[in-house]
N, C-alpha and C positions, 0 to 999 in steps of 0.2 A: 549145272544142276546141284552139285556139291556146296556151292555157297546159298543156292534155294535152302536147300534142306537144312544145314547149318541156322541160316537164322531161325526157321521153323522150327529149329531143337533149342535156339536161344528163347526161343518166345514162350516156348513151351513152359523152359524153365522158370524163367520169371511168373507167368502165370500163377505153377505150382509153389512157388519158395516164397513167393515176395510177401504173401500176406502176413507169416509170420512174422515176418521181421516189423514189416511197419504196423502190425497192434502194439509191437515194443516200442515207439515214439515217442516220447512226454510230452508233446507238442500237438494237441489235436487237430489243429488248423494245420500243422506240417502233415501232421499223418494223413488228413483227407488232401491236401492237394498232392501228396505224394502218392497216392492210391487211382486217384482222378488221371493223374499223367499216367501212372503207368498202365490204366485200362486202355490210353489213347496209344501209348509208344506200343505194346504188344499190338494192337490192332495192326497201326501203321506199319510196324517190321511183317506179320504175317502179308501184309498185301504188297509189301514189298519185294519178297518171297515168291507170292504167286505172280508176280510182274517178271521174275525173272525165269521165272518155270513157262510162262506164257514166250516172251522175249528168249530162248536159249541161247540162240548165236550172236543176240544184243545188235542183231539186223535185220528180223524178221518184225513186220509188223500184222495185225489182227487177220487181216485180209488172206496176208502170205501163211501164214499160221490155217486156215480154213481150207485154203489151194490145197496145201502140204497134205493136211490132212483127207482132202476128196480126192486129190489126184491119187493118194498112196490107194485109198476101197477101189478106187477104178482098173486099176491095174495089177489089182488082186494080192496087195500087198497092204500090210499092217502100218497105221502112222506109227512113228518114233513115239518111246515112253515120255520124252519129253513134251511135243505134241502132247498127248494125250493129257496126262498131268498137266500143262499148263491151261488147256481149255479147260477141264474137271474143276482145280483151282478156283482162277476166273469165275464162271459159272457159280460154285459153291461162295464165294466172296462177296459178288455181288448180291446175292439170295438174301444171305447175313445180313447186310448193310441195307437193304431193302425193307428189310423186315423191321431191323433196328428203328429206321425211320418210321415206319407205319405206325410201330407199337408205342413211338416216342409219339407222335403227336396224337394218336389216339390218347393214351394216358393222360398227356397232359389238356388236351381238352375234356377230357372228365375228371379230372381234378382242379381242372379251373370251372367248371357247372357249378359241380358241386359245391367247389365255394362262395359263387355267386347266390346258389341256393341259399345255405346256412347264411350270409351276409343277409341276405332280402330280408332275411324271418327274425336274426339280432339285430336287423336296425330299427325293429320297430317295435321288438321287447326291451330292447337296451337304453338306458342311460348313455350320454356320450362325455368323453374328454376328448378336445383337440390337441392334436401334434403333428408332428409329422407322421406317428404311427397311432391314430386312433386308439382309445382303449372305450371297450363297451363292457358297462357294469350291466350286471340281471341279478337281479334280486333273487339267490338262495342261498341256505344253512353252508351245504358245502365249500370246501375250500378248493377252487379249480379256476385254470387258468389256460390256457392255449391261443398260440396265432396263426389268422389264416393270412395266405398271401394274396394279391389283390394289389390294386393301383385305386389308394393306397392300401396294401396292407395293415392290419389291425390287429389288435390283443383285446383278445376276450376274457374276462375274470370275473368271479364272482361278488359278493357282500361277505358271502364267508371268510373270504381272505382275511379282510377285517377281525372279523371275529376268533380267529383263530391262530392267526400272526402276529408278531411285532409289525409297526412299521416299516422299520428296518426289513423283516423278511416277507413283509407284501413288494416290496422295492424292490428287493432281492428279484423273487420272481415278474414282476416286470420286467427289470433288466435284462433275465433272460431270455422272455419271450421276445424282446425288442432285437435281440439280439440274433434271432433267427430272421428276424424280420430285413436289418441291416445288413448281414451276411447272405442274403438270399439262399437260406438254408433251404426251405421248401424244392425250391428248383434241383438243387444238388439233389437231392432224397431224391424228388423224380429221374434223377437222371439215373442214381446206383439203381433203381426199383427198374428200368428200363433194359440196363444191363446184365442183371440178374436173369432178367424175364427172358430174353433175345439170345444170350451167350453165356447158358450155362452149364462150359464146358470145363472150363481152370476154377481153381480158388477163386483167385482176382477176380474175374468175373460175379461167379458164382454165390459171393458173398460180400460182391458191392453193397448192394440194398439193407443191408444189415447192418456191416461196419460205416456205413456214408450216415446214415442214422443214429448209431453210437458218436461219433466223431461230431457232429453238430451237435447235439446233446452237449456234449464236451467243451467242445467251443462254446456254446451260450453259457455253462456253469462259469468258464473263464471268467468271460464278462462282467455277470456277475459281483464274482470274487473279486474282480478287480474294483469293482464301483461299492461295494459292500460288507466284503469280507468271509473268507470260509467258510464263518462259520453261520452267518444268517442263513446261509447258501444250502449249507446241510442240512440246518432244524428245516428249511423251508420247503427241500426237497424232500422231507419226512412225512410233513405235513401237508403236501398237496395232494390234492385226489391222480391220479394218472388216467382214470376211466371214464369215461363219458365227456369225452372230446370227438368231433367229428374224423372221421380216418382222413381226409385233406389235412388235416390241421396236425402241426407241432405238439405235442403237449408235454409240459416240464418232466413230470412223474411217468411217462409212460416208455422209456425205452429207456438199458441197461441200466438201473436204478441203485443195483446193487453193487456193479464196478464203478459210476461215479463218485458214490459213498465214500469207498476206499480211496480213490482218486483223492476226496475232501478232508478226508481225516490226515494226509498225506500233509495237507498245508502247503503245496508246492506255489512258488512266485510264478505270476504270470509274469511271462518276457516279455518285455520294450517292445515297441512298435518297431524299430528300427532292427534287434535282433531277429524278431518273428520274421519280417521283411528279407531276410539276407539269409535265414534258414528254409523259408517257404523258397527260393531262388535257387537255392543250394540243392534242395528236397525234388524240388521238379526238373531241376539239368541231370540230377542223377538220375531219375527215374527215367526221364528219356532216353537217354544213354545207356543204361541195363541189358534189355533185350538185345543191341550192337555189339555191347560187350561181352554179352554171355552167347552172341551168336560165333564172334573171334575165336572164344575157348572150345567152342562146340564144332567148329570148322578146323582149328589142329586139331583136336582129336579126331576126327575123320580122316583126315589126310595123315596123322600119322599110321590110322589102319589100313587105307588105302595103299601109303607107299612108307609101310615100316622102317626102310632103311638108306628113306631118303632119293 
């Protein structure tokens, strides 16, 4: 039971610590897949947790666990806290993960309507270019841009852009729409927006949906910058509306606007495909390994309260 609760105080930890540290990342494709893993490794350790509070003697199985606990009310005696606690667990674990599912694919089938919707109604006010990722023009003054996701997904912009951009920073903002499109950012979003909704008990959880949204945001400015330069990147981001974009849809200007700025002005080199490759690998072994490791330090400190002197 001691190494139950150990990781349970590991997980905990991570939960509450990690998010600071990884808004501190320069890397925002590290920082979301390092976030991503560790919403998965805390899961994983809690049910690992409750596996072993379920399992105490590491020889009981579900059945003998149910016996233990009927036999002990019949005979006027109390099941073991361990018993108890590991059905409690169990039960409360699988609820979670139940739910998670439900609310997951709810969501995302009203996130995929919805974009079927708005699709139906711009394909038949929009202008088209072919690519791989469609782009649909509509005729207005505004300068607005956003992608919905879809098979295939698409970018939607306006005439304004024209009117209001360089070249250069109508490109700019393609790039980055494209770039939610290539990265399957929509998806990720739906996923933080799921975990938020379902498990909002830690940090980490609790402000997935928020930082998984900045962090793409981020990643698409990358892009960007790397195909365009800084600074097109910035006027462009200055210059795009952020509002009246469908809530399915990405939209450049519409989430942390004011810390990518700073990010921009910063001028920071986007990393080598092969660097990012070997830091996103480095970024999610650690995060998986977090909660184990912080459950190890969490597990001697108990045991040295439990047997102070050895």
């Amino acid at each position: 039971m001691i190494v139950a609760l150990a990781l349970l105080l590991g997980s905990a930890l991570v939960g509450w610590l990690a998010p600071r540290q990884l808004v501190r990342l320069a890397d925002p494709v590290v920082a979301l897949v390092a976030w991503l893993v560790s919403v998965v490794a805390v899961i994983a350790t809690v049910a690992g947790a409750m596996f072993l509070l379920f399992l105490p003697d590491h020889g009981l199985g579900a059945l003998t666990v149910f016996h233990h606990c009927w036999d002990s009310l019949q005979h006027g005696s109390g099941p073991t806290v361990e018993a108890v606690s590991g059905l409690t667990g169990a039960a409360l674990l699988t609820a979670l993960l139940a739910r998670v599912a439900v609310v997951g694919r709810r969501t995302a089938r009203r996130r995929a309507h919805e974009g079927r919707q708005h699709l139906d109604v711009l394909r038949i006010a929009a202008r088209r270019d072919p690519g791989p990722h469609p782009t649909l023009w509509l005729e207005h003054d505004r300068p607005l841009a956003f992608s919905l996701a879809g098979k295939p997904g698409v970018v939607v912009a306006t005439d304004g852009l024209h009117r209001h951009l360089t070249p250069a920073q109508v490109q700019a903002v393609l790039t980055h729409e494209r770039a939610h499109l290539e990265g399957r950012h929509h998806l990720l979003v739906t996923i933080g927006d799921v975990v938020a909704a379902t498990l909002p008990f830690l940090p980490l959880f609790k402000r997935a949906a928020i930082a998984v949204r900045e962090f793409v945001e981020m990643a698409a400015d990358t892009a960007a910058v790397r195909a365009h330069g800084a600074e097109n990147v910035r006027v462009a981001l200055l210059r795009v509306a952020g509002h009246g974009a469908p809530g399915a849809a990405l939209a450049m200007s519409r989430d942390a606007v004011e810390t990518r700025l700073a990010r921009l002005q910063q001028r920071r080199h986007a990393p080598s495909a092969v660097r990012r490759l070997l830091s996103c690998g480095l970024a999610g072994a650690a995060a998986m390994a977090l909660p184990a490791i912080a459950a190890v330090g969490a597990l001697t400190a108990l045991m040295l309260l439990v047997c102070p002197y050895g």
